[in-house]
LOTIBA-45340 format. One line per 8 residues: their letters; for each residue y, z, x of N, C-alpha, C. Coordinates in pm, whole numbers. Example, Ala and Ser with C-alpha at 12.3 -4.5 7.8 and 13.67 -1.06 7.14 Angstrom:
<recs>
as> -569,780,1319,-450,780,1230,-330,780,1320 | -225,708,1285,-106,714,1367,3,787,1290
</recs>
This chain:
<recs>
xxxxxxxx> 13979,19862,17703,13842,19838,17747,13775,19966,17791 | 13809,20064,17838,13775,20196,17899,13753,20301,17809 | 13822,20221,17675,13794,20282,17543,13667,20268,17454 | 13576,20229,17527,13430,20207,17511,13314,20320,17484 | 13337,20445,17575,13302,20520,17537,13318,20655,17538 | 13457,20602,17522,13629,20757,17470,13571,20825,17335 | 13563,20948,17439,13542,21046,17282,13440,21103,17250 | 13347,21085,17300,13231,21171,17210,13250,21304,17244
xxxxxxxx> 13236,21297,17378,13198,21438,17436,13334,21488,17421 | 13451,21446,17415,13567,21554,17387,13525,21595,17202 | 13469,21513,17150,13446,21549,16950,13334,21627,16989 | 13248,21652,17070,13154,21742,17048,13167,21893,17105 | 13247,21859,17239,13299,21984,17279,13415,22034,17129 | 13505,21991,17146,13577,22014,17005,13509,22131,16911 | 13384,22077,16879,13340,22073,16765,13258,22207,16774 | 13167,22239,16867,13123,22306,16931,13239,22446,16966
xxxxxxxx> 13339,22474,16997,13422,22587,17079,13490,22567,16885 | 13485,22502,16783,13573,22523,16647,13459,22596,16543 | 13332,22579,16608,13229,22619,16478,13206,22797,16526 | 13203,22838,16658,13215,22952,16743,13353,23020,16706 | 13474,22926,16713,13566,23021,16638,13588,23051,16509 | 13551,22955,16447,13527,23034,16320,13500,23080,16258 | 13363,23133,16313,13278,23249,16262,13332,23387,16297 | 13385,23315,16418,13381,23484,16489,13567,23534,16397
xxxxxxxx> 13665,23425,16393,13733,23450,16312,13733,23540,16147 | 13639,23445,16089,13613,23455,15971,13586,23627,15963 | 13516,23679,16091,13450,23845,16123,13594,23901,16107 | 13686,23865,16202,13774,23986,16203,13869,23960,16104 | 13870,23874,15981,13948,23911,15859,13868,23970,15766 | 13789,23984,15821,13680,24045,15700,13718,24212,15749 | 13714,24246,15865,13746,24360,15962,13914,24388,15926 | 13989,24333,15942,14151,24329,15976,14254,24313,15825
xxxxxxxx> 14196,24193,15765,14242,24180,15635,14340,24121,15626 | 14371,24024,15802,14530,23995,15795,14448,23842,15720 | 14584,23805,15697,14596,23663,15583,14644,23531,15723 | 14723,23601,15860,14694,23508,15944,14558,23517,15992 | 14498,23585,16013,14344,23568,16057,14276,23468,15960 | 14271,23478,15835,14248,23431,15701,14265,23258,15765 | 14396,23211,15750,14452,23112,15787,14375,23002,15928 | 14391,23130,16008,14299,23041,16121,14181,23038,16107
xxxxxxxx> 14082,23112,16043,13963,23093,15997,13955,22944,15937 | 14037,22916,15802,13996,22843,15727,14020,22681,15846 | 14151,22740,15909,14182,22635,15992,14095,22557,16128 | 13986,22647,16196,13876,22600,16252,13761,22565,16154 | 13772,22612,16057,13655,22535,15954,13692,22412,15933 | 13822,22380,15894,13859,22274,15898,13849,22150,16022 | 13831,22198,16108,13871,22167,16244,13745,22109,16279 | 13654,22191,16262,13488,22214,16295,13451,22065,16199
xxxxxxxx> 13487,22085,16044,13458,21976,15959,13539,21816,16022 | 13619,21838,16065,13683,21701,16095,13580,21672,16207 | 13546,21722,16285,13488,21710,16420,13369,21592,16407 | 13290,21713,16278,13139,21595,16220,13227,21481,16155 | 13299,21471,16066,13323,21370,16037,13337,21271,16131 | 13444,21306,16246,13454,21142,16334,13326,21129,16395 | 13234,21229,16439,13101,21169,16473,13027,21094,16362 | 13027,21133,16272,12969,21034,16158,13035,20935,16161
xxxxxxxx> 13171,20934,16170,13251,20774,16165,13183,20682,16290 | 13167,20745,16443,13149,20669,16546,12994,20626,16470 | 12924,20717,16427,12812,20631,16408,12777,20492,16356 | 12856,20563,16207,12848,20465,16114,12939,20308,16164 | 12988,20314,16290,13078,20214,16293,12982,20133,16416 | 12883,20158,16436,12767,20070,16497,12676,20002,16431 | 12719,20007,16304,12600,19921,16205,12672,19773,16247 | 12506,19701,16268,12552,19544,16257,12586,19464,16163
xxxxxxxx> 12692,19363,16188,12763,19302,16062,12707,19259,15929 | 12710,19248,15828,12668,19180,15687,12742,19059,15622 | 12648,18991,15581,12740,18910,15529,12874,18938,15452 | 12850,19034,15383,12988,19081,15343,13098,19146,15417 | 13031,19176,15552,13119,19254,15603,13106,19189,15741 | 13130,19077,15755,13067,18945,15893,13183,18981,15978 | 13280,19096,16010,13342,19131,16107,13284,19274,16152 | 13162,19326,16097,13127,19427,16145,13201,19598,16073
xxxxxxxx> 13180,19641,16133,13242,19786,16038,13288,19887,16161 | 13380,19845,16304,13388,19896,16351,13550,19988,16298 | 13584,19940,16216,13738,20008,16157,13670,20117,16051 | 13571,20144,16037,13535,20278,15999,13550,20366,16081 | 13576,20386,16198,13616,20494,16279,13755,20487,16253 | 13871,20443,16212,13937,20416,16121,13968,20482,16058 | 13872,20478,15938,13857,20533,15775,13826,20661,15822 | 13747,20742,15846,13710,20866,15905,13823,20916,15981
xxxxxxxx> 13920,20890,16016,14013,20922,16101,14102,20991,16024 | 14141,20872,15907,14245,20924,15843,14209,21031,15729 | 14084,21036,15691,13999,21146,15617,14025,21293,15703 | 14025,21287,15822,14044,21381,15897,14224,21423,15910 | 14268,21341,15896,14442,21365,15871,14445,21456,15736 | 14363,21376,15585,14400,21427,15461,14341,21564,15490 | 14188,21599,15538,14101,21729,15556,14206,21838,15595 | 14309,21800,15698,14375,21898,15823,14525,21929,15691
xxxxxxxx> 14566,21833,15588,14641,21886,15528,14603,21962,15402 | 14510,21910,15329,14479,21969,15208,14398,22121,15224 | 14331,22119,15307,14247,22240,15345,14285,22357,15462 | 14365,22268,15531,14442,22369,15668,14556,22409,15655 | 14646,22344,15565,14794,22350,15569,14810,22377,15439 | 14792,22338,15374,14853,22356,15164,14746,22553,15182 | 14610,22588,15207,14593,22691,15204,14677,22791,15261 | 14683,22780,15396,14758,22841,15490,14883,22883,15441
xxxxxxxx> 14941,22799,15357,15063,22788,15289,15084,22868,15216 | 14963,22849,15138,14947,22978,14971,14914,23095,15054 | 14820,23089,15137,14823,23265,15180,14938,23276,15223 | 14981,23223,15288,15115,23314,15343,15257,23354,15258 | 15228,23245,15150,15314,23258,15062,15282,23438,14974 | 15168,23442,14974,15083,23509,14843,15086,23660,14920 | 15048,23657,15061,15149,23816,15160,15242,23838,15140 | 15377,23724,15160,15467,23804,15173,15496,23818,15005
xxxxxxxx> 15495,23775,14928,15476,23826,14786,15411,23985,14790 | 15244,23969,14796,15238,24106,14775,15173,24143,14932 | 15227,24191,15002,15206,24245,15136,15062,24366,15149 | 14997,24362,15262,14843,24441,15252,14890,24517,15371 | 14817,24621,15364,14854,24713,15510,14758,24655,15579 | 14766,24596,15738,14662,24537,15821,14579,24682,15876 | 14468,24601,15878,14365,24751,15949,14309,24643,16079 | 14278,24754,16227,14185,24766,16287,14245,24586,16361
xxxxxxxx> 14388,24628,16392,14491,24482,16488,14398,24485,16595 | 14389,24540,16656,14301,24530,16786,14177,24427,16801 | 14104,24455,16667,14001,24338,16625,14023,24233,16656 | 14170,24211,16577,14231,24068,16587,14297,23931,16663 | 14375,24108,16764,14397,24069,16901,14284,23983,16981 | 14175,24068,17013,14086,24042,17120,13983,23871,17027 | 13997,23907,16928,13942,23774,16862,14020,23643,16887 | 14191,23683,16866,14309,23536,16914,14277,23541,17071
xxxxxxxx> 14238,23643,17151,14257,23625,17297,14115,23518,17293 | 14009,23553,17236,13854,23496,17304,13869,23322,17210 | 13971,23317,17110,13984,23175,17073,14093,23098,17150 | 14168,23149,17178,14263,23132,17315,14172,23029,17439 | 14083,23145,17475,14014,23072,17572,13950,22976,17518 | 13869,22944,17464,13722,22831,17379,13831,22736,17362 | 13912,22758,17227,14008,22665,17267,14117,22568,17372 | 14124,22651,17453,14186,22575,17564,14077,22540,17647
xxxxxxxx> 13960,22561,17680,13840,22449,17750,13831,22323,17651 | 13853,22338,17510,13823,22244,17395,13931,22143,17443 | 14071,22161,17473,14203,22127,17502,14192,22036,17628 | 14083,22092,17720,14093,22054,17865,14022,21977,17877 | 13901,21974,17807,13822,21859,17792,13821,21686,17730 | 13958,21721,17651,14019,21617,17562,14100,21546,17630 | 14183,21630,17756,14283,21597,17838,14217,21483,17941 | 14113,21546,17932,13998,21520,18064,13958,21349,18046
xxxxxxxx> 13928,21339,17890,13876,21218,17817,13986,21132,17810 | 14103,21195,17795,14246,21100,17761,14295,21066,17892 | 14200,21077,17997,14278,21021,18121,14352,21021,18191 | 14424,21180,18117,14582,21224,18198,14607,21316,18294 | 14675,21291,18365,14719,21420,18466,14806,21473,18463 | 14837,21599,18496,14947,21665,18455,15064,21637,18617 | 15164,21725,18589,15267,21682,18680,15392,21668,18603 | 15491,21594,18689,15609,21574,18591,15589,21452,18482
xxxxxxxx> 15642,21473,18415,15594,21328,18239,15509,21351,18187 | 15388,21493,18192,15256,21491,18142,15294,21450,18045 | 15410,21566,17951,15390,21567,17805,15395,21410,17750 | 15512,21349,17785,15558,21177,17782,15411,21103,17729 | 15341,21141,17861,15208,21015,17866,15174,21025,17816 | 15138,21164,17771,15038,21222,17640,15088,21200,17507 | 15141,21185,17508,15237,21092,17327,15225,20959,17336 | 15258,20910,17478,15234,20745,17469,15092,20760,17467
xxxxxxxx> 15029,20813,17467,14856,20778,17492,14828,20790,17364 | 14894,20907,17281,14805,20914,17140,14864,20786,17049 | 14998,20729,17078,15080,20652,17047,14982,20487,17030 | 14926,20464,17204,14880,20371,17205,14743,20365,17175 | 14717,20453,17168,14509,20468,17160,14427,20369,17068 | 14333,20320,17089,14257,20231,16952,14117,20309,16916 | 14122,20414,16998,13999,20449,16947,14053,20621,16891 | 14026,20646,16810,14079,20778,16687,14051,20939,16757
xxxxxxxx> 13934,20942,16822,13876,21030,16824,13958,21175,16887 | 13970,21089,17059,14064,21160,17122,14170,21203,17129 | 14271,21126,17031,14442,21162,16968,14377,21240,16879 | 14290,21250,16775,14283,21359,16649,14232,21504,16744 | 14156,21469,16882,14102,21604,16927,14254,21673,16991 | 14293,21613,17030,14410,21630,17111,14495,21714,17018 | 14529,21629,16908,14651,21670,16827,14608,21784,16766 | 14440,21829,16718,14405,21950,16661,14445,22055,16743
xxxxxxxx> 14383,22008,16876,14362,22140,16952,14522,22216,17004 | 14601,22114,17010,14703,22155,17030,14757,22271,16885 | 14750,22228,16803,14821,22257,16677,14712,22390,16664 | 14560,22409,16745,14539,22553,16706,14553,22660,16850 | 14612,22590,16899,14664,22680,17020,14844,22752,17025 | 14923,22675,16908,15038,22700,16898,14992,22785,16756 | 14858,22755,16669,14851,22844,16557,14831,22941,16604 | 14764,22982,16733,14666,23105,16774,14834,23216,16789
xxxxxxxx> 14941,23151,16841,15041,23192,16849,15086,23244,16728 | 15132,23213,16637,15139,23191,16510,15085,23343,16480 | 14983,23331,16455,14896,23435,16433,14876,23586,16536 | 14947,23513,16653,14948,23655,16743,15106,23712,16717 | 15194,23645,16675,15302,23713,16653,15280,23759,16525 | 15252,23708,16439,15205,23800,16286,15146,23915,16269 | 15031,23935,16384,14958,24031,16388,15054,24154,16444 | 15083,24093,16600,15182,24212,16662,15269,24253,16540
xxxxxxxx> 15360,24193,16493,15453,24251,16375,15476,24316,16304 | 15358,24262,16212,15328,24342,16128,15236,24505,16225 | 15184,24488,16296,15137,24638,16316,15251,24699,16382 | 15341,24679,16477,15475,24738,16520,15534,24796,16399 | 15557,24673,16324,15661,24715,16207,15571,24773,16076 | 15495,24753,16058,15386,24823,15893,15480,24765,15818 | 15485,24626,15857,15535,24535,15723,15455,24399,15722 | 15375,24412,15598,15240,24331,15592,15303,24178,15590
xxxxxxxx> 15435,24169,15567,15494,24048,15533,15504,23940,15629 | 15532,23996,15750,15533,23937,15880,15368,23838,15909 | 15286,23913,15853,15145,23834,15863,15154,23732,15763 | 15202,23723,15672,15226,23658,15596,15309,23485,15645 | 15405,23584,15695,15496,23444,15797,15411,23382,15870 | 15334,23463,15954,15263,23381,16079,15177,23246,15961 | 15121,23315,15887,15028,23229,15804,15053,23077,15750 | 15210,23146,15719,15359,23027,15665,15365,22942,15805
xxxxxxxx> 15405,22995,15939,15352,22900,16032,15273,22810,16065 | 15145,22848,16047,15031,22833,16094,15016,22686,16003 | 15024,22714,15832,15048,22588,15775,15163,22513,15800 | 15285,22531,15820,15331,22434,15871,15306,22346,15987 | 15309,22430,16092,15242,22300,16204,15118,22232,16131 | 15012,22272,16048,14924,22174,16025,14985,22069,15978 | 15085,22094,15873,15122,21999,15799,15198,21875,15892 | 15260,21938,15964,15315,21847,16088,15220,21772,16119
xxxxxxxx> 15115,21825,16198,15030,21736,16269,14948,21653,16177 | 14896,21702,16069,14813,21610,15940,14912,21453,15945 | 15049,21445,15911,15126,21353,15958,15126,21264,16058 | 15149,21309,16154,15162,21241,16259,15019,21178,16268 | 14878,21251,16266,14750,21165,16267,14783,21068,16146 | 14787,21145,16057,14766,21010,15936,14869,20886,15928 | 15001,20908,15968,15017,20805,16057,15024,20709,16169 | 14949,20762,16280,14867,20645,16354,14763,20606,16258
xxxxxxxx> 14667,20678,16211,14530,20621,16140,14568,20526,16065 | 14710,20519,15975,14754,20413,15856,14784,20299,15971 | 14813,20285,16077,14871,20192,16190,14761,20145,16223 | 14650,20237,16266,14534,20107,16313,14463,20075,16197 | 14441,20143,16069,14365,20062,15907,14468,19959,15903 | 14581,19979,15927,14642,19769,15857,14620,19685,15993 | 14612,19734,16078,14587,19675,16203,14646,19604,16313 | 14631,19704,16446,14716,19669,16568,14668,19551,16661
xxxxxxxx> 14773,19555,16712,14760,19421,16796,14707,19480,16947 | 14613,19427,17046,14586,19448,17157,14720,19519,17244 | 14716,19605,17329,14813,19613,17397,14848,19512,17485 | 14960,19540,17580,15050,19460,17662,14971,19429,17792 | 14868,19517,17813,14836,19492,17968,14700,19416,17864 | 14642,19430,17816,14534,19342,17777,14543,19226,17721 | 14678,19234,17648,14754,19072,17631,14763,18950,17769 | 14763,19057,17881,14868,18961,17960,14720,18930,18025
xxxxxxxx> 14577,19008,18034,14479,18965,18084,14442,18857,17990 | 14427,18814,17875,14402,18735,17790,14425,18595,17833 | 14584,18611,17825,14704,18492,17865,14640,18464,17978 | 14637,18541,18086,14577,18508,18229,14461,18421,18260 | 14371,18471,18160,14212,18428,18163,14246,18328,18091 | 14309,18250,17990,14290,18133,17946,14383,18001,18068 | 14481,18027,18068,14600,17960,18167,14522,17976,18332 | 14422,18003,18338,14332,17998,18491,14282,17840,18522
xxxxxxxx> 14275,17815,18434,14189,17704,18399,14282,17511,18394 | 14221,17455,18444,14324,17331,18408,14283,17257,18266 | 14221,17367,18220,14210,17305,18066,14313,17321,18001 | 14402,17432,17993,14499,17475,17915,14630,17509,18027 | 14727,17358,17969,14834,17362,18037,14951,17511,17968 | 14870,17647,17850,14991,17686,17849,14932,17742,17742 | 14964,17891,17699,14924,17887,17557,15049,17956,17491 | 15075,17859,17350,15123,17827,17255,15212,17973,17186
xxxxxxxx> 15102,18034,17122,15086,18139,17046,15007,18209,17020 | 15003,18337,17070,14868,18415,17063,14877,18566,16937 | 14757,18603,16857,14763,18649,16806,14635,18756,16837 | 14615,18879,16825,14524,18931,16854,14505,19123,16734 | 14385,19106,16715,14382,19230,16629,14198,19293,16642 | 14218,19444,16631,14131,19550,16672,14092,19566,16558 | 13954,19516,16579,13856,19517,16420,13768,19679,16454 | 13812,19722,16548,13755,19841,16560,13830,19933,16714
xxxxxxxx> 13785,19989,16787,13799,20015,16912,13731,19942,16997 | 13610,19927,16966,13531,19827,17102,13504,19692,17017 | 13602,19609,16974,13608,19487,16920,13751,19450,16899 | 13812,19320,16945,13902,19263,16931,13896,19105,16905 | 14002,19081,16790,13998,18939,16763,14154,18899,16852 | 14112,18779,16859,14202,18650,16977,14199,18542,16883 | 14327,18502,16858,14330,18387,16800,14455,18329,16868 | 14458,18185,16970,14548,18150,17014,14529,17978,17048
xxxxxxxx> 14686,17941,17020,14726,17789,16996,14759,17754,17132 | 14659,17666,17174,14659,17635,17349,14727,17444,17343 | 14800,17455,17423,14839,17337,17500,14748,17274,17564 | 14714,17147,17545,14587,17051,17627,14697,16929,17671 | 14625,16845,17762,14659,16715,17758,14601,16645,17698 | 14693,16609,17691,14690,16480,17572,14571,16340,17578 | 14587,16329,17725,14508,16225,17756,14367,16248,17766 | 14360,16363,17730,14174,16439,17727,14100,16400,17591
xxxxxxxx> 13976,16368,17632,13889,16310,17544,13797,16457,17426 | 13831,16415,17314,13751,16554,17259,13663,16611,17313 | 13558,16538,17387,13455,16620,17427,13534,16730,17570 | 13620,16680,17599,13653,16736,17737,13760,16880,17646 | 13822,16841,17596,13880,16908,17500,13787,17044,17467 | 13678,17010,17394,13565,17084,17344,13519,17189,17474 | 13509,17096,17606,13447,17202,17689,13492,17260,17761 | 13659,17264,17732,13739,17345,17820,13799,17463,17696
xxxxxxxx> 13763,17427,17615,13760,17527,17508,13662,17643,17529 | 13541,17626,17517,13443,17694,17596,13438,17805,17715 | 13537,17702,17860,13495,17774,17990,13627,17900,17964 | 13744,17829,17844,13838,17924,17882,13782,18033,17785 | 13674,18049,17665,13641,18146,17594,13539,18240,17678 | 13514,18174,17803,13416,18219,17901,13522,18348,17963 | 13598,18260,18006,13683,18351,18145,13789,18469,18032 | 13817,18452,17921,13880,18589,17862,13729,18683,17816
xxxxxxxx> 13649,18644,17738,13528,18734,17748,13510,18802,17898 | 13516,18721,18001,13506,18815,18152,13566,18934,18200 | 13735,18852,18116,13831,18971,18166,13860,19041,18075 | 13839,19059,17956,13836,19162,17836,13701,19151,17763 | 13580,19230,17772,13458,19204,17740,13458,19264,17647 | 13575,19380,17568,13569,19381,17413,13637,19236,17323 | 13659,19149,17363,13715,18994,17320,13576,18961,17249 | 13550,18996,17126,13423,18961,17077,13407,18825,17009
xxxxxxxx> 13499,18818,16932,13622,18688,16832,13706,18646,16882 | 13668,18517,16909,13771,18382,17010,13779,18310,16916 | 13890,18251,16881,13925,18129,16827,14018,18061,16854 | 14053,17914,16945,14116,17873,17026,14139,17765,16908 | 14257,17729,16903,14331,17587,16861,14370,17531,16939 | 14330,17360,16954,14415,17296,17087,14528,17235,16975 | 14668,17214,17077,14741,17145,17025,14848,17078,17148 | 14934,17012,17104,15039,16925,17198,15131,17017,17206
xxxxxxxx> 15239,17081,17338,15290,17143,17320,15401,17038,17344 | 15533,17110,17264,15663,17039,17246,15755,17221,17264 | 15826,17200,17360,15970,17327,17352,16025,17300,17286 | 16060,17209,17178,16142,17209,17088,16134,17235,16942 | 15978,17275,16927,15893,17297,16801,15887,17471,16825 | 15893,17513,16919,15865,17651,16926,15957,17730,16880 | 15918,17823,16835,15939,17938,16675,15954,18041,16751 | 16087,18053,16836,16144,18201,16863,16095,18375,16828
xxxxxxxx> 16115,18269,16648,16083,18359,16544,15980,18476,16492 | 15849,18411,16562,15701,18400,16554,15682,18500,16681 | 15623,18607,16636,15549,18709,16695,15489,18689,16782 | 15395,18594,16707,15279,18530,16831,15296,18478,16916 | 15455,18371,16922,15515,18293,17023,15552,18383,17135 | 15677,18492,17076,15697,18613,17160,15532,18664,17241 | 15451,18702,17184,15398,18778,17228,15334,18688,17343 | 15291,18523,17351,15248,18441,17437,15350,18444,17540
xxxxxxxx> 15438,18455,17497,15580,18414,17650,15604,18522,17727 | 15527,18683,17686,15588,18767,17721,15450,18796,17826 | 15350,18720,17793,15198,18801,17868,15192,18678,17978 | 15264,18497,17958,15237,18400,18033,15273,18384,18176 | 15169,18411,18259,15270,18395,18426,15313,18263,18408 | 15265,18155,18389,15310,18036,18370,15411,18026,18338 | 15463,18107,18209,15591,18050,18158,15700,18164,18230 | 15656,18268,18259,15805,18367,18381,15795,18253,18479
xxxxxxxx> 15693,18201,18544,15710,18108,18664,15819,18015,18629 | 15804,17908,18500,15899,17816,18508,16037,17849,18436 | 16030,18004,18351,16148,18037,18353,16254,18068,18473 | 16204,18150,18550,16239,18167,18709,16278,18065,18769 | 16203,17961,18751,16235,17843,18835,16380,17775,18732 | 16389,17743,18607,16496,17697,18551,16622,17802,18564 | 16577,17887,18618,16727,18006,18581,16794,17994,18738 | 16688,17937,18887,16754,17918,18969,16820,17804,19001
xxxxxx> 16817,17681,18867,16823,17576,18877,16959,17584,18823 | 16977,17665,18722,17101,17694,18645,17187,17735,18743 | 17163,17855,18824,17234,17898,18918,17311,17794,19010 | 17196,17711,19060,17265,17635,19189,17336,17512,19118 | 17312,17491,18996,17443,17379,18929,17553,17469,18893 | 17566,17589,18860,17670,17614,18851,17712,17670,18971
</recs>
């Protein structure tokens, strides 16, 4: 829910401190001639280009629904996501690759390191405000487990923006490295080859990280299920009510970041008259809209519940038993019942 309006300003800062470095990059290989300078150039262009893209994705993913598309188009932030995975490999990493390959093949004498230096030091900085600002958006604090949270966060995220800013900025702060040992090297040693390596670096981590985004992005395009703490508000907000002695099986999926579908098989009594049926259907679609106000798509099934019909098996069953205070309550209560007979 807090994921509402995650992200912009870390994609614009981003975007903003990647279009500044790469100009000023692009200067000192033009100056220097190293092929890691080369590399990180192309690699904040890249960076800079992914940036507009997810802002174009957030846009485009506010158009109102169509008949053809009567769930809305919020999983285009989505589609743009993983465009930004393919961008960061085909253009950041497969290049990076060939230059560095194509130095240490035929090696260049570097001119005028110093350039280069003070250029990785001033992207150093831009970049790490770019870094801090993302951190800032992702909600984390540092301390002991930062790194932990910060993987479970990009791990769990539904909205794209902030795991792709995250995962870039990281990957051009370990490139900036990359590129500062290439540079030193090769000018210590007057062996152009070493720039070459850094370059060979520089594309590999992209290629790493292009991965790892493009697989979360393939995880939320087939589509995730609500998390655990928003499950168990769900479960909560329907089981409040003495309409629903219990729910059944719940199923839930993220038609975007700020949209989620609910589809769940509720327990009624029996002795309730459809209409009563009907309007406790209602107050309980009331009280989960309250407590998850991205719950846009409700669809409640009443049915008779029987423990002896229930499907272990079934995801949805699991996932209802695991969010239900109701049902830990009367598990708790049968497991002390077990106890004191035996």
């Amino acid at each position: 829910m807090a994921e509402r309006a995650e992200g912009r300003r870390a994609v614009i800062a981003a975007f903003a401190a990647n279009l500044g470095i790469a100009v000023t990059k692009f200067v000192a290989f033009l100056i220097t001639g190293s092929a890691s300078m080369l590399a990180e150039s192309v690699h904040s262009v890249a960076d800079t280009s992914n940036q507009a893209l997810l802002l174009i994705g957030r846009s485009r993913a506010r158009r109102e629904e169509t008949e053809e598309h009567q769930f809305g188009f919020g999983s285009e932030r989505y589609v743009y996501g993983f465009i930004v995975a393919l961008m960061l490999f085909t253009v950041g990493a497969v290049f990076s690759l060939y230059e560095g390959a194509e130095r240490i093949a035929h090696p260049e004498h570097l001119t005028s390191p110093v350039v280069a230096l003070v250029v990785l030091a001033v992207a150093a900085v831009l970049e790490g405000l770019s870094f801090r600002t993302a951190i800032m958006e992702s909600r984390q604090k540092g301390g002991q487990g930062a790194l932990r949270r910060l993987v479970r966060f990009i791990r769990r995220a539904k909205a794209p923006e902030v795991p792709a800013v995250l995962l870039e900025d990281s990957a051009a702060l370990l490139g900036l490295v990359f590129a500062l040992l290439g540079v030193v090297l090769s000018w210590v040693t007057h062996d152009g080859r070493w720039d070459g390596a850094g370059s060979l670096g520089i594309g590999a981590l992209l290629g790493f990280v292009a991965v790892i985004l493009a697989t979360e992005m393939k995880s939320l395009l087939i589509g995730e299920s609500a998390t655990v703490e928003v499950e168990r508000a769900i479960v909560a907000a329907l089981e409040e009510g003495p309409e629903v002695e219990q729910v059944i099986h719940l199923r839930t999926l993220h038609l975007g970041p700020e949209t989620l579908l609910v589809a769940a098989k509720i327990a009624v009594d029996r002795d309730r008259s459809a209409a009563e049926v009907v309007a406790g259907i209602d107050a309980a679609e009331r009280r989960v809209r309250a407590a998850v106000p991205i719950a846009e798509l409700i669809y409640l099934e009443p049915d008779l519940y029987q423990e002896s019909r229930a499907d272990l098996s079934d995801p949805a069953v699991r996932a209802a038993r695991r969010a239900s205070p109701r049902f830990a309550a009367r598990s708790a209560v049968r497991a002390a019942r077990r106890d004191r007979s035996g």
